[in-house]
C-alpha positions in Angstrom: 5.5 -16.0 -2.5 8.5 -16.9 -0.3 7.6 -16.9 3.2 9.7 -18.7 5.5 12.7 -17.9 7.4 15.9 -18.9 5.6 18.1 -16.2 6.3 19.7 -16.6 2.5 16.2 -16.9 0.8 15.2 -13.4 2.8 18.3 -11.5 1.8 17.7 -12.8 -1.7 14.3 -11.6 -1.7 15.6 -8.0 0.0 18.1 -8.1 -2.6 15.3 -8.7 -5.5 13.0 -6.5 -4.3 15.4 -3.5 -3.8 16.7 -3.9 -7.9 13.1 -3.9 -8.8 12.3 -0.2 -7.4 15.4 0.9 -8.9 14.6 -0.6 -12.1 11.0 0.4 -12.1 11.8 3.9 -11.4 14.1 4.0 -14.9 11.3 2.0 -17.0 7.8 0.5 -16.9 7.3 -2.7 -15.0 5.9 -4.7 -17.9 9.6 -3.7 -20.1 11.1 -4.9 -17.5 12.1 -8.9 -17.8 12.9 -11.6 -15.2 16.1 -12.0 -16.9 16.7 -8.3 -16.0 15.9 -8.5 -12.6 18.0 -11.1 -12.1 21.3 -10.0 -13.9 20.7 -6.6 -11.9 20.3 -8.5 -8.5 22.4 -11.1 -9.2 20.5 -14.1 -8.9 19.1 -16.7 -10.3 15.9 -16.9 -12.6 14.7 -19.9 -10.5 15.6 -18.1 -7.2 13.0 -15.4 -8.4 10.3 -17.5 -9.0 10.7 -19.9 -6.5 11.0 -16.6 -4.4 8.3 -14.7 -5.8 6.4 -16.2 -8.4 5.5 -12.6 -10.3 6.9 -9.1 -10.7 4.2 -7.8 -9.2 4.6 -10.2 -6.1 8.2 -9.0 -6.1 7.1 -5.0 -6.2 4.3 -5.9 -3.7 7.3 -7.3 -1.3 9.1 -4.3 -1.5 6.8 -1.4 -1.0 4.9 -3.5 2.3 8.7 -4.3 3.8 10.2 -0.9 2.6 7.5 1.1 2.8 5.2 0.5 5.2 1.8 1.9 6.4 1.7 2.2 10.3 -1.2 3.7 11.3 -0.6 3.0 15.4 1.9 1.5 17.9 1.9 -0.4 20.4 -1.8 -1.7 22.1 -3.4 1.6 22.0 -6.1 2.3 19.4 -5.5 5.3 17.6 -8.0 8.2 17.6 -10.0 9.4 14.3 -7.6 11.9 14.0 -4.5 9.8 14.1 -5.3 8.0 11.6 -6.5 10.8 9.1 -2.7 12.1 9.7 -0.6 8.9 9.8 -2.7 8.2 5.9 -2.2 12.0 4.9 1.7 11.4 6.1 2.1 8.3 4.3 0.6 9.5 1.0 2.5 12.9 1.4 6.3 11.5 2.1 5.8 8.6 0.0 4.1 10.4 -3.4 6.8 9.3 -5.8 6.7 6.1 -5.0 2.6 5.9 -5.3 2.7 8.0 -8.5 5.2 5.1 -9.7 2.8 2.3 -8.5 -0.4 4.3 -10.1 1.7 4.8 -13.5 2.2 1.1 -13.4 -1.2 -0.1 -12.8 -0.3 -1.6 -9.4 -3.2 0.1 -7.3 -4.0 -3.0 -6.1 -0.9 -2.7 -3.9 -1.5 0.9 -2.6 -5.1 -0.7 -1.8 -3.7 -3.6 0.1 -1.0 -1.3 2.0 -4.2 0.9 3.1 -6.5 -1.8 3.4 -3.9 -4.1 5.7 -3.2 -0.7 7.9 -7.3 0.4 8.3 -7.9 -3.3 9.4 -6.3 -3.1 12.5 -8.2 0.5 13.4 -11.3 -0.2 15.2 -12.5 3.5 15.3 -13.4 2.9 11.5 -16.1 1.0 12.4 -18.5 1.8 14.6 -20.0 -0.8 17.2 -23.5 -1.2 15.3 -21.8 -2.4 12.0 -19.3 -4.6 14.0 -20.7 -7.7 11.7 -19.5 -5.8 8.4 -15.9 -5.1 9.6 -14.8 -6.4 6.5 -16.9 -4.3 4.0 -16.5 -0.9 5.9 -12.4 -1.7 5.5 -12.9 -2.7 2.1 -14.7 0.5 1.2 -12.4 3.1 3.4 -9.3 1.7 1.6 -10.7 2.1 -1.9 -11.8 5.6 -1.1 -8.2 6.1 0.0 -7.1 4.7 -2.7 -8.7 7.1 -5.0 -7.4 9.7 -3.1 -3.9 9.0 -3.0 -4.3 8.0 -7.0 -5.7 11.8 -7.4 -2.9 13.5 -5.3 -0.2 11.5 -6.9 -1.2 11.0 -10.3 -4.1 14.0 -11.4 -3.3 16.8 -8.6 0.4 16.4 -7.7 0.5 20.1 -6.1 -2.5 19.5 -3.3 -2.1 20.6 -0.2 -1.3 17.9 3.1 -4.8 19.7 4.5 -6.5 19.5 1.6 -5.9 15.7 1.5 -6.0 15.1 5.4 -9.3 16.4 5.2 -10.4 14.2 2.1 -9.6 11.4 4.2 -11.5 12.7 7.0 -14.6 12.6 5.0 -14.2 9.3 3.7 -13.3 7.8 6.9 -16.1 9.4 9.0 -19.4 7.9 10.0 -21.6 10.2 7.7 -19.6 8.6 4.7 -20.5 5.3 6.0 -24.0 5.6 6.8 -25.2 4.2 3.3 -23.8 0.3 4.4 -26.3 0.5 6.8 -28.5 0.0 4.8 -26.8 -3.2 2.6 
């Protein structure tokens, strides 16, 4: 995937990226063809995949750039609470566009967008279990991700406390004490 800083190669890929939401949200990803994509953004086949490769690097674009997980601002760290609210927030105002991703079998993105988030929260982890950073982030944003596929997809009509709490479970200490023991 495109990463650089040519200011036409960006607004191609913001131009790409933008046609494939719309077009995912009339028809399944996999109906939908490069050709598409690119008579509806007005490019070029090449430009697409010398800009992104896949369709699902192209969706994976737009949801992290349009859509966008911020857990905390600025330098300070933000509290367990915070974050149980900035995820609950996120799942709640962004639900169509999760269902959508969950409908396509993209939850690898909605994992990454959690995951990428969680990894700059150090409250997650506590000081002991420093050295497994990595696997404690890991397992929070998969538990996440199960929850956002079950209020999105299974239970469409749950409640922001229901699911702040959820998250609360997952993302507290008690649910991590089993990787102490890996």
């Amino acid at each position: 995937m495109y990463e650089g800083k040519n200011k036409t190669a960006l607004r191609s890929q913001q131009r790409i990226a933008e046609g494939l939401l719309k077009l995912i949200d009339e028809k399944p990803l996999e109906d939908i063809s490069i050709n598409e994509i690119a008579k509806t953004t007005r490019i070029s086949r090449q430009t697409f995949y010398s800009l992104f490769e896949t369709k699902r690097n192209a969706v994976a674009y737009a949801v992290k750039h349009k859509y966008p997980l911020v857990i905390a601002e600025g330098d300070e760290s933000p509290s367990f609470d915070d974050i149980c609210r900035a995820v609950t927030d996120y799942l709640v105002e962004n639900r169509a566009l999760l269902g959508m991703l969950f409908a396509n079998n993209m939850d690898s993105i909605v994992y990454e967008i959690l995951k990428d988030a969680l990894s700059e929260c150090d409250v997650i982890i506590p000081a002991q279990q420093e050295h497994r950073a990595e696997l404690i982030t890991s397992y929070t944003a998969g538990g996440l991700n199960a929850i956002a596929r079950r209020y999105t997809h299974e239970q469409p009509n749950t409640a922001a406390g229901v699911i702040e709490r959820s998250c609360a479970f997952l993302i507290s200490a008690k649910s991590h004490t089993y990787l102490q023991r890996l």
